[in-house]
N, C-alpha and C positions, 0 to 999 in steps of 0.2 A: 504494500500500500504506500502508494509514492504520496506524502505528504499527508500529517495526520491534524490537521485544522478541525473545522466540528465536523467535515464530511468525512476526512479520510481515518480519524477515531475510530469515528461511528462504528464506519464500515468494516473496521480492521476487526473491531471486535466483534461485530455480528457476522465475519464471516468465521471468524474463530467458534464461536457458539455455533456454528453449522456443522464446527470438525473438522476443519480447514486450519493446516500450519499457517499462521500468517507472518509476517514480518513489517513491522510500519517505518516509515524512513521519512529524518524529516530536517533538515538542515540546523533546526532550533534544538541545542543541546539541554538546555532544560526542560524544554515540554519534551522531548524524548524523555529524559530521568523521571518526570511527572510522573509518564504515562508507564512507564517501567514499575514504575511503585504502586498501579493501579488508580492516580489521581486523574479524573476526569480534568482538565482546566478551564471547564467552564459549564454552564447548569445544564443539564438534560436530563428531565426524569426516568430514571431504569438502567441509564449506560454507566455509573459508576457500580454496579453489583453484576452488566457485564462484563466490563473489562476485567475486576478484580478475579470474577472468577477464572476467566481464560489465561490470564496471565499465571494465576497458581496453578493452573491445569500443563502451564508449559506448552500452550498453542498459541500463543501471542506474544513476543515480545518487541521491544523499539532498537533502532539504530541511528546514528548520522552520515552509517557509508553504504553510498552506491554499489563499493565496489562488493560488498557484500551483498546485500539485494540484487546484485547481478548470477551472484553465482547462484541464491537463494531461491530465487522465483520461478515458478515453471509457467504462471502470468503475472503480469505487471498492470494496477491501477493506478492510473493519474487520478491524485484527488486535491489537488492545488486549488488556491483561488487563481479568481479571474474577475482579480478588482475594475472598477471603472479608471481608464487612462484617465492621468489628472492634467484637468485643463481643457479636455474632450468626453463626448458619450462614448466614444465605445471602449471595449472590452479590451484590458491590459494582458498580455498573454506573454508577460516575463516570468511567471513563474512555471508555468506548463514546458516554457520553450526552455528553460533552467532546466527540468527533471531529463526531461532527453535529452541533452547538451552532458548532462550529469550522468548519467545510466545508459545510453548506446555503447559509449566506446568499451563497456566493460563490460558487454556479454559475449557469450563464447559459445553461442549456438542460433537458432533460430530462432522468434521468441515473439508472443502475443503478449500485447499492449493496448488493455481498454479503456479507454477515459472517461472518466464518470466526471469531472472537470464542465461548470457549463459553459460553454465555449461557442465562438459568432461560428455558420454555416461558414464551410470551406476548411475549415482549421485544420481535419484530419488531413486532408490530400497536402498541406502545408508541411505536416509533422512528416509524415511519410518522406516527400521530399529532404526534409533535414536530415532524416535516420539517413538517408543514404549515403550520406558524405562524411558520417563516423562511424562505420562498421562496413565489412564486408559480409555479416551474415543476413538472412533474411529478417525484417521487422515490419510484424501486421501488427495496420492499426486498425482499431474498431470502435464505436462512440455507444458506449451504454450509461445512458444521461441516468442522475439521480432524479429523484422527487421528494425528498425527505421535507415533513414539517418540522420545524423548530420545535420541542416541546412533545412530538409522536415520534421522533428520528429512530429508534431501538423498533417497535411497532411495523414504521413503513421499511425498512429496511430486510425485517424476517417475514412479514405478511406483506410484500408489496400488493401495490391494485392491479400495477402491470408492470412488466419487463420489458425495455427498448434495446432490440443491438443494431447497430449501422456494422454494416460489414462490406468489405471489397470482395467480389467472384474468385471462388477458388482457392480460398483461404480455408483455414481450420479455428477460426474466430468461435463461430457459431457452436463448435464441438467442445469448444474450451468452455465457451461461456454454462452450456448447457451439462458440463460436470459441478461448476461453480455454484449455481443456479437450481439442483436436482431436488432437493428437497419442495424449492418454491413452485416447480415445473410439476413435481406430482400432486399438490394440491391444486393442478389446472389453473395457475395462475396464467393469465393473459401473456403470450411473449411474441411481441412482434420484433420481426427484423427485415429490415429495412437497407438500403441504402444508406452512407454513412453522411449525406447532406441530411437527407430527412431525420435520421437521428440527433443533428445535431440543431435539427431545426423541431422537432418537438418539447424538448424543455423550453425553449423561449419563446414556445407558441402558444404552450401551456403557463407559463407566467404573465404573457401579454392580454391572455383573454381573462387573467383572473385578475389582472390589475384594472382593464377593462370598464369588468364588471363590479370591481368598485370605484370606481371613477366616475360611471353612470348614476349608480345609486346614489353618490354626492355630489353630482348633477342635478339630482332631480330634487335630493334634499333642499338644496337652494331655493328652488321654485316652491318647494311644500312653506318654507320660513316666510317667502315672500307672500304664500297665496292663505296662509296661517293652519298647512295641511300636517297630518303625521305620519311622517316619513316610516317609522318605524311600521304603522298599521299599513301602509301601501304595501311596504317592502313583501309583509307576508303575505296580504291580498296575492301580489303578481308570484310568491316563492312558490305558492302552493302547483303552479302552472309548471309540468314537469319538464316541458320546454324550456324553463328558467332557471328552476331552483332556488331555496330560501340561500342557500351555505353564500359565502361575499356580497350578501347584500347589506352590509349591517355599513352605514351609513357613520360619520361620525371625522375623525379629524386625518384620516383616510393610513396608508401603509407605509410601512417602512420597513429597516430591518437589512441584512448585507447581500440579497438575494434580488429578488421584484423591483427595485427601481434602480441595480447596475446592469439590471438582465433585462428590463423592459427600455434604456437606454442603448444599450450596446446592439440590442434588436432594431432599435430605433437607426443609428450609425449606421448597422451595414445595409440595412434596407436602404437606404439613403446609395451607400457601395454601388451595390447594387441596381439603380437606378426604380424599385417598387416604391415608388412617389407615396401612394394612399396607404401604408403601412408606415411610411414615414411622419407622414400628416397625422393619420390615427393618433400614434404613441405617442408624438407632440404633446397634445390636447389630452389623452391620459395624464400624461406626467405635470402639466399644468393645474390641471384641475386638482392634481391631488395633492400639490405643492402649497394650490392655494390654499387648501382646507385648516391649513396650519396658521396662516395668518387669520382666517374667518376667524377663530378661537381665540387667538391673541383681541383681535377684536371684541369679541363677544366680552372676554374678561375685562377691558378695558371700560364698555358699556356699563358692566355688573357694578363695578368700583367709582365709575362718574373719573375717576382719572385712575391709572396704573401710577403716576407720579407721588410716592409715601405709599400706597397702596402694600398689604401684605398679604399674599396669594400662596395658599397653599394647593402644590402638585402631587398628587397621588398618581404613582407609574414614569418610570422611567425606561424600562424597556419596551420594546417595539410591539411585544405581544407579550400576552403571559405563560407562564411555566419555561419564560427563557432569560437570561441575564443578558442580551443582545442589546446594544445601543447603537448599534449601526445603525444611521439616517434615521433614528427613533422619533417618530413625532412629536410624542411627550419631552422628549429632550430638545427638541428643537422649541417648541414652544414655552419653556420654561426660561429658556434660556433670552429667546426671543423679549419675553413680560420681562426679565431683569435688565434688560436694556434700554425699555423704556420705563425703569423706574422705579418698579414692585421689588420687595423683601420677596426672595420666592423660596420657600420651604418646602424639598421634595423626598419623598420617602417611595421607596420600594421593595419588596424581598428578597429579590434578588443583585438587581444592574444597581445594586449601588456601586460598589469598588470602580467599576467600569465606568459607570456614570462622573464621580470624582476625575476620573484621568480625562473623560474629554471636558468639561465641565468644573474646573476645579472651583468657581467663585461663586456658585450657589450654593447656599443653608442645606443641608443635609440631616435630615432626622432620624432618628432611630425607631419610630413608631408612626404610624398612621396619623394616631392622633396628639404626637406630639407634633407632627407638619401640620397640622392646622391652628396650634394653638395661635390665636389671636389674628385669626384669618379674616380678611375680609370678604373672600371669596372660595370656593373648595374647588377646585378641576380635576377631576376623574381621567385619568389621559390612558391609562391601559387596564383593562378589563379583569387587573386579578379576583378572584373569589370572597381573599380578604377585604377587599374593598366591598364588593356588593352587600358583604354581610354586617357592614359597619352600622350601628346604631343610631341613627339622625341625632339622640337625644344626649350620648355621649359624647359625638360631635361640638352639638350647639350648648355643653357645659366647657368647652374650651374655646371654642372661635367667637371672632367677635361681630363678625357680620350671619349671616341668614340665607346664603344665596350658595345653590348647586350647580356646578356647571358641568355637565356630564358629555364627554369628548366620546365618548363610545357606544349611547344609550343602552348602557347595561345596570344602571341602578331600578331600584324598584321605587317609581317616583312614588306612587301613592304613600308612601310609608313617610317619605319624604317633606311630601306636601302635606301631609297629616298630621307633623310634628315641625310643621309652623315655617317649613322651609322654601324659596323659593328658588324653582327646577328651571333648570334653563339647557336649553340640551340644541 
């Protein structure tokens, strides 16, 4: 497992739990030693009590060298990021083009190489090309994109919904992957393969239409505020239509996170490449709209308070989604961050993304409880949907805050309970 970040972990471990010798390789000597010791370095519920066990079991351990994971592997997964280029939308592919740069010249037979890596359409016939020019042996590549959520990663990784391999003709990709794979193959899991464009074009077609379709739904939220409609009761009116579906329509300060808006951009970029103009245009106007939803908020709080200037605003949620400690492009962080620049005391607490939260964000108030971020609030902002939150007591709230008003970024509080203990809901 070429690079063990929150994908190539995951994966390391859950194909060890399958009974598969694994080997994770990963240029950061500490998160190697980490992950040697059984320490996850970072939240995913389930995968610290997999790793540990695999790793006591002696089918999992970590390295720093190539030259060992060459001799080691009888297949090789890229599981690298593929940041957003800084400066530009699309998809930075220094550290994929690093792993084969790093691992070609040191194999000593023929040798299958899948990338689960999500990566712009074209990339594998790129890699392909490279391998040639450091090694004399033969090297297949094949694109078997992940689909993991944030917070279900252990789950989707041994129960996928479906299996994608892009493979070139005449290869033994398909053979490899389907020894890999045999457990998930006999409970008839879905396994299409593909061409290795189209594989490499399904995860970002599948990110695009689910950014989409929240982008639309805070679209239309807009109009519901203006026309004084509730977004939430439309959303399930149209979810129930199984042409739709209720799952991303949940309306609110929209997505974030290190996945959907560097994969719904860099999709954006090469369509652009490419010359598919109305794919281009599409993502635009996704990534717009959901950009602005962060300001709408900033706003609304501004509203609640008559000025953000002295104002003190307590944030509840800091990472992107819950059951994860992720603060990449986190909205709750953006707009937390956003209210203390024009002015508010912001006090944010979460269960997890605090550590994380501190290093991008070191100058906002940082609480140790829910409802110590609110003491002396003028305003309470709801920004990521954990449990803890939902279950908080208006009434033990409004014995520490000092104003009266809910602003719920995710509409997952239970307003009635809300507005029944004297509070006003603003969502």
């Amino acid at each position: 497992m070429l690079g063990t970040g929150y994908l190539g972990a995951t994966h390391a471990a859950c194909m060890a739990e399958l009974g598969h010798d694994v080997l994770g390789v990963d240029v950061d000597a500490s998160k190697v030693g980490a992950l040697s010791e059984g320490k996850v370095p970072f939240h995913e519920p389930g995968l610290p009590a997999v790793l540990r066990r695999n790793v006591e079991a002696g089918r999992l351990r970590f390295t720093t060298s190539y030259e060992e994971a060459a001799e080691f592997g009888e297949v090789h997964f890229i599981a690298v990021g593929t940041p957003q280029r800084k400066g530009e939308f699309a998809a930075d592919l220094k550290y994929v083009n690093s792993v084969v740069d790093s691992l070609v010249p040191h194999l000593r037979g023929d040798t299958v190489i899948l990338g689960k890596s999500t990566v712009p359409v074209g990339t594998t016939d790129l890699l392909r090309a490279r391998a040639r020019g450091l090694t004399g042996h033969t090297v297949e590549f094949a694109w078997n994109p992940e689909f993991l959520r944030e917070g279900h990663a252990v789950v989707d990784t041994l129960e996928p919904d479906r299996l994608v391999l892009g493979v070139e003709e005449g290869g033994r990709a398909e053979e490899v992957a389907r020894q890999v794979y045999a457990p998930m193959l006999a409970r008839d899991t879905p396994f299409f393969v593909t061409d290795t464009a189209t594989a490499e074009l399904v995860k970002v077609s599948a990110n695009a239409f689910l950014a989409t379709k929240i982008s639309f739904i805070n679209a239309v939220a807009e109009v519901c505020e203006a026309a004084g409609a509730d977004v939430v009761a439309l959303a399930d009116a149209i979810g129930v239509d199984s042409r739709i579906g209720r799952r991303f329509l949940g309306a609110g300060v929209g997505f974030g996170g290190g996945c959907l808006p560097k994969d719904i951009r860099a999709f954006m970029a090469r369509s652009g490449e490419l010359g598919a103009g109305h794919m281009h245009g599409l993502l635009r106007e996704v990534d717009a709209i959901n950009m602005g939803r962060r300001t709408r908020m900033v706003d609304v709080a501004r509203d609640a308070c008559g000025t953000l200037l002295g104002a003190k605003v307590a944030v509840l949620g800091c990472a992107f989604k819950p059951d994860s400690d992720d603060v990449r492009d986190s909205p709750a962080l953006n707009i937390a961050g956003q209210i203390q620049l024009q002015g508010a005391a912001v006090s944010v607490y979460d269960p997890e993304a605090m550590d994380n939260s501190r290093r991008l964000f070191p100058t906002l108030d940082y609480a140790t409880t829910a409802l110590e971020a609110c003491e002396g609030a003028d305003a309470v902002l709801v920004l990521t949907e954990w449990r803890q939150f939902r279950e908080l007591a208006p009434a033990a709230v409004g014995a520490v805050a000092r104003g009266r008003t809910l602003i719920d970024g995710r509409n997952c509080m239970p307003r009635g309970e809300w507005e029944a203990a004297g509070w006003t809901y603003r969502t």
